[in-house]
N, C-alpha and C positions, 0 to 999 in steps of 0.2 A: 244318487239314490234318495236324498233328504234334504231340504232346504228350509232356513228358520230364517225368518227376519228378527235383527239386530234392534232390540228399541234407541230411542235416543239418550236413554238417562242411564245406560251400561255397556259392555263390549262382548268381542270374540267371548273371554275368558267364561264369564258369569253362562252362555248359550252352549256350553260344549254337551255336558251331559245331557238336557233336554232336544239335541239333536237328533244321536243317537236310540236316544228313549223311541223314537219315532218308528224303528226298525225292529220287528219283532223279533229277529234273530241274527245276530252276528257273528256266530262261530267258526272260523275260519276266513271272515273276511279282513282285508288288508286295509286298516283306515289311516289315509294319508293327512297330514296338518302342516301349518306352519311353524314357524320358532314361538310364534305367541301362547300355540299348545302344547309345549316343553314343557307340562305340569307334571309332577308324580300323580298329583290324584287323577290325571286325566290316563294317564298309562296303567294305572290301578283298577280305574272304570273298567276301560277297553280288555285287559284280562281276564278281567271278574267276567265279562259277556263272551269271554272265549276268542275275542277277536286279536287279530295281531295290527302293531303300528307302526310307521314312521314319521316320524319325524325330524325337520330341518330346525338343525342346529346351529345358532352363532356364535362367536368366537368368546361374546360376553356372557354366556352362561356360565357360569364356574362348575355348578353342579353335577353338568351331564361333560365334561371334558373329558375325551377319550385317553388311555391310558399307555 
Protein backbone atom coordinates (compact mmCIF):
# COMPACT_ATOMS: atom_id res chain seq x y z
CA UNK A 1 0.00 0.00 0.00
CA UNK A 2 2.97 2.55 1.01
CA UNK A 3 6.54 2.68 0.17
CA UNK A 4 9.24 5.23 1.81
CA UNK A 5 12.71 5.36 0.88
CA UNK A 6 15.25 4.71 3.78
CA UNK A 7 17.87 7.81 3.71
CA UNK A 8 21.57 6.96 4.26
CA UNK A 9 22.24 8.70 7.49
CA UNK A 10 19.07 6.66 9.45
CA UNK A 11 17.14 3.26 9.52
CA UNK A 12 13.89 1.12 9.36
CA UNK A 13 13.27 2.40 12.94
CA UNK A 14 13.36 6.47 12.69
CA UNK A 15 10.69 5.84 8.81
CA UNK A 16 7.94 3.67 10.70
CA UNK A 17 5.50 6.36 11.59
CA UNK A 18 5.97 8.61 8.49
CA UNK A 19 4.99 5.52 6.50
CA UNK A 20 2.07 4.88 7.63
CA UNK A 21 1.27 8.83 7.88
CA UNK A 22 0.97 8.17 4.00
CA UNK A 23 -2.50 6.08 4.46
CA UNK A 24 -5.33 8.14 5.27
CA UNK A 25 -7.10 5.53 7.14
CA UNK A 26 -6.05 2.44 8.86
CA UNK A 27 -8.77 1.00 10.77
CA UNK A 28 -8.96 -2.29 10.67
CA UNK A 29 -6.21 -2.91 8.60
CA UNK A 30 -3.55 -5.76 9.63
CA UNK A 31 0.11 -4.02 9.40
CA UNK A 32 2.68 -6.64 9.26
CA UNK A 33 6.70 -5.80 10.36
CA UNK A 34 9.79 -7.27 11.17
CA UNK A 35 11.51 -7.80 14.61
CA UNK A 36 13.20 -4.50 13.97
CA UNK A 37 9.52 -2.91 14.50
CA UNK A 38 9.23 -4.75 18.01
CA UNK A 39 8.84 -1.06 19.34
CA UNK A 40 5.97 -0.14 22.01
CA UNK A 41 5.58 3.23 20.38
CA UNK A 42 5.25 1.71 17.08
CA UNK A 43 2.25 -0.79 18.54
CA UNK A 44 1.06 2.33 20.26
CA UNK A 45 1.04 4.41 16.77
CA UNK A 46 -0.84 1.41 14.93
CA UNK A 47 -3.64 1.53 17.79
CA UNK A 48 -4.14 4.98 18.16
CA UNK A 49 -4.94 4.58 13.95
CA UNK A 50 -7.20 1.78 14.82
CA UNK A 51 -5.18 -0.63 12.94
CA UNK A 52 -4.22 -4.16 14.21
CA UNK A 53 -0.28 -5.65 13.94
CA UNK A 54 2.07 -8.26 13.75
CA UNK A 55 4.91 -8.72 14.37
CA UNK A 56 8.12 -11.15 14.17
CA UNK A 57 9.56 -11.79 17.26
CA UNK A 58 13.30 -12.92 18.29
CA UNK A 59 14.26 -14.84 20.99
CA UNK A 60 16.61 -11.75 22.11
CA UNK A 61 13.82 -9.41 22.80
CA UNK A 62 13.24 -9.79 26.59
CA UNK A 63 10.35 -7.47 26.54
CA UNK A 64 7.93 -8.97 24.37
CA UNK A 65 8.73 -12.78 25.58
CA UNK A 66 5.66 -14.83 25.60
CA UNK A 67 4.39 -16.08 28.87
Amino acid sequence: MAQLDVGEKTNEITCFQPLPDTIADLAGAVVTSDAMHTQREHADYLLARGAHYMVIVKATRRSCTAS
